[in-house]
C-alpha positions, 0 to 999 in steps of 0.5 A, a space after each residue: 098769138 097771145 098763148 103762142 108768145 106766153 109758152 115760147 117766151 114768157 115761161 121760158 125766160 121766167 125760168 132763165 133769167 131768176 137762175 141765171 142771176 142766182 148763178 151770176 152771184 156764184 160766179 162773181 161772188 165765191 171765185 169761181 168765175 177766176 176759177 174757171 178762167 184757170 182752168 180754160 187758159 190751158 185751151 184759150 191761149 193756144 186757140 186765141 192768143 189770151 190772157 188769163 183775164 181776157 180767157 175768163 170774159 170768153 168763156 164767160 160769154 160763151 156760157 152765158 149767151 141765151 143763144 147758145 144754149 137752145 
């Protein structure tokens, strides 16, 4: 069980979690997460109904969640 939780846990999160911190720096950090919200307000405010701010925290989580993306 130990080897099993180590290659599908362990060495995947070790990976995720230190780029995903560098990358949240990025984000927040140089703009570009207002950037972003910018860019996807075009396609969220016909689809949701949002405002800018509220466009840039979907997308954000979207991105963001660990889910998703496997």
């Amino acid at each position: 069980m130990l080897p099993f939780l180590f290659d599908k846990l362990v060495t995947p999160l070790s990976v995720v979690i230190p780029l995903g911190g560098a990358f949240i720096m990025f984000l927040v950090g140089f703009g570009l997460l207002e950037f972003m919200g910018i860019l996807m307000e075009k396609v969220m405010k016909p689809i949701f109904n949002t405002p800018r701010k509220s466009s840039i925290d979907a997308v954000a989580s979207f991105v963001g969640s660990y889910s998703i993306l496997f």
